[in-house]
N, C-alpha and C positions, 0 to 999 in steps of 0.2 A: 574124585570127590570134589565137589563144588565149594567155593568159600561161604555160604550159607551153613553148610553141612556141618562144617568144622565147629568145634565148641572147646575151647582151653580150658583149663582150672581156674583161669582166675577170673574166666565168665562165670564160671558154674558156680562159684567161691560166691563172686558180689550177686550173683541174680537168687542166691540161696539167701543169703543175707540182707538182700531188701525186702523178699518176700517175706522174712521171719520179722523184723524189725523195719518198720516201713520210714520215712525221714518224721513223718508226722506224729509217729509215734515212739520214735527215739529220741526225737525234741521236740515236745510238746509245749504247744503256748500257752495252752488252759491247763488247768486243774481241778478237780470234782471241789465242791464249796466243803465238805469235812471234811478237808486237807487241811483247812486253815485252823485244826482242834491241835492245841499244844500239844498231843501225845506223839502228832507227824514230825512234830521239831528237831525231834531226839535221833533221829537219821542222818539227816542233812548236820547235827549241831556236830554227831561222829565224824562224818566226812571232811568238817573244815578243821575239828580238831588233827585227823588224821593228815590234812593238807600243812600244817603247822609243824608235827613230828618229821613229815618228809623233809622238810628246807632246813628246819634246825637242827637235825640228824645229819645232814649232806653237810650242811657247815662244820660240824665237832667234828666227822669222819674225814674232813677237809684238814685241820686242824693238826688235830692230835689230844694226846691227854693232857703232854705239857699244858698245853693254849686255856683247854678249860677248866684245869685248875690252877693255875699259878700269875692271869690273866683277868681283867676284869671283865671286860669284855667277852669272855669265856664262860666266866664263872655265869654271864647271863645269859650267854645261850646256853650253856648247860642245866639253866634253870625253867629256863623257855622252854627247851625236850620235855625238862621230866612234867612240869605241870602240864604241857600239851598232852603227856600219856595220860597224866592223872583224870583231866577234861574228855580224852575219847574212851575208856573207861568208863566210866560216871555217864557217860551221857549213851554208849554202847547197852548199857546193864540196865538203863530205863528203856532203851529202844527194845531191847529182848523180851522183856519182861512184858513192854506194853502188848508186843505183838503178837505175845505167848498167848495172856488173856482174851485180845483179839481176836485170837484163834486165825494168823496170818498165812494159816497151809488153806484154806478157805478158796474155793473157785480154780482149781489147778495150780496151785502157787506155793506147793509143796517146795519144791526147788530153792523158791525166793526164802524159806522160810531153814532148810537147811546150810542155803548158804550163808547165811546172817550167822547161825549156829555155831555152822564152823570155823567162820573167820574170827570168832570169840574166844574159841579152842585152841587156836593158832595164833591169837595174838599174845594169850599167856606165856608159853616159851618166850616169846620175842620178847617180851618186857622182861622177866629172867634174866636172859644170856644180856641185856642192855645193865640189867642191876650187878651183874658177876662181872661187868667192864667197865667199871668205872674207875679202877684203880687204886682205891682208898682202904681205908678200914672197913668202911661198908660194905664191899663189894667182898674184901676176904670173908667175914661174916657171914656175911649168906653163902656168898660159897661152899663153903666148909657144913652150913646147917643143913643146906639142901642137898650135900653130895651122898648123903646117909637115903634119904630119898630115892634118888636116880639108883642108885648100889640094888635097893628095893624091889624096883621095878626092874630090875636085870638088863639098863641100859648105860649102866654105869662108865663101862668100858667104850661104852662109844658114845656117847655125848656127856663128856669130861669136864663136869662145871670149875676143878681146880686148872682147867687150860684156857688160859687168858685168849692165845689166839683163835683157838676153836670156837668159842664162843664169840671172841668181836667179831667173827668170820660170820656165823649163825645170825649174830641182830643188826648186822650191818648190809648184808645179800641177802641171803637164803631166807629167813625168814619175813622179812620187810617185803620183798619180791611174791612170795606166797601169798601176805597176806593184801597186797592192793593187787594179786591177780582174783583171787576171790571176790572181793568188793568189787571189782569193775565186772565179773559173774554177777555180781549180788545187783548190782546195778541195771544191769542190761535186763534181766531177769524182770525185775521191777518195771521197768518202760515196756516188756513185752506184754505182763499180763495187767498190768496198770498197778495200783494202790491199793492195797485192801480197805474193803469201805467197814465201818462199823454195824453192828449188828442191827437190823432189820427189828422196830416194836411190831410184831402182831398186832394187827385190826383190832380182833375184839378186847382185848384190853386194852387200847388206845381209846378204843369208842366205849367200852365199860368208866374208864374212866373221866371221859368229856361229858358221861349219862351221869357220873355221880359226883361231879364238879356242876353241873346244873341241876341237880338236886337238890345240892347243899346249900347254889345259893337262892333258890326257889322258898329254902324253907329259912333264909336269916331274910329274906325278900317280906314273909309272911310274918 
């Protein structure tokens, strides 16, 4: 067999992979002009909140509880986390919602529109098991309110909100790992099939209504 002939995996891997997502279209230097409608903000405004959760979570998980509670310095990155959740949050629930109306499954982009979905579904636990770990009276509180919940659902027994280490285990890997592998799905997803564009006015009421805008002012003309 000739060296031509031969073909490895991780030819077939990258030549599969440029074909699906080509450089120009992975990193694009334009963008359609309705991008620039504040409803597109609310994506990217998640992404940079979600980029804020990762450094400031690395850091507490760096740490300890000691550091950020008993620490001032602590006590601000601790504060930094939580309003960074609060912000991707708030600003994830407007992206949802604008994209829902949008109708963002629109042109093949189903994919794009469940994975947004789920990474929403999945980032609830991970704020959760982040509130059940904080060590305080807060965190026993919700504990203790929410473990009636999980008993409910018949997963009680294995995702154990009164077990401190299960849980920092949970919103420190396992969940945090889940949910920026989705988003870099949700991402790629995005630059394959592009940005959903907002809905298309019909002609004849576009042009019904330029006939009865020049109508109107035909007769304060008269």
């Amino acid at each position: 067999m000739s060296a031509t002939e031969e073909r490895s995996w991780t030819a077939a891997v990258r030549e599969r992979a440029v074909a699906t997502l080509p450089p120009e279209t992975l990193l694009p230097d334009k963008q359609p002009s309705y991008v620039a409608s504040w409803i597109y903000v609310f994506g990217v405004l998640s992404l940079s909140a979600l980029a804020v959760i990762i450094l400031s979570g690395t850091i507490l998980a760096l740490k300890g509880p000691g550091w950020w509670h008993f620490t001032g310095i602590g006590r601000f990155f601790n504060s930094i986390h939580l309003w960074s959740v609060e912000l991707f949050f708030f600003a994830m629930v407007i992206h949802l919602w604008g994209k829902y109306f949008m109708a963002a499954w629109r042109g093949g982009r189903k994919a794009v529109w469940i994975t947004g979905a789920v990474t929403f579904l999945v980032a609830i636990p991970c704020a959760l098991t982040g509130y059940v770990s904080q060590q305080n009276f807060d965190a026993q509180w919700i504990s203790t309110q929410a473990k009636d919940a999980m008993n409910a659902a018949g997963i009680g027994s294995f995702f154990n909100l009164l077990n401190f280490g299960q849980m920092y285990s949970y919103h420190i890997l396992l969940l945090p790992a889940a949910v920026v592998a989705i988003v870099i799905g949700h991402i790629l997803l995005v630059r394959k099939h592009g940005v959903v564009p907002p809905f298309k006015v019909p002609a004849t009421t576009s042009r019904a209504s330029t006939d009865a805008a020049g109508s109107d002012a035909q007769e304060s003309v008269s």
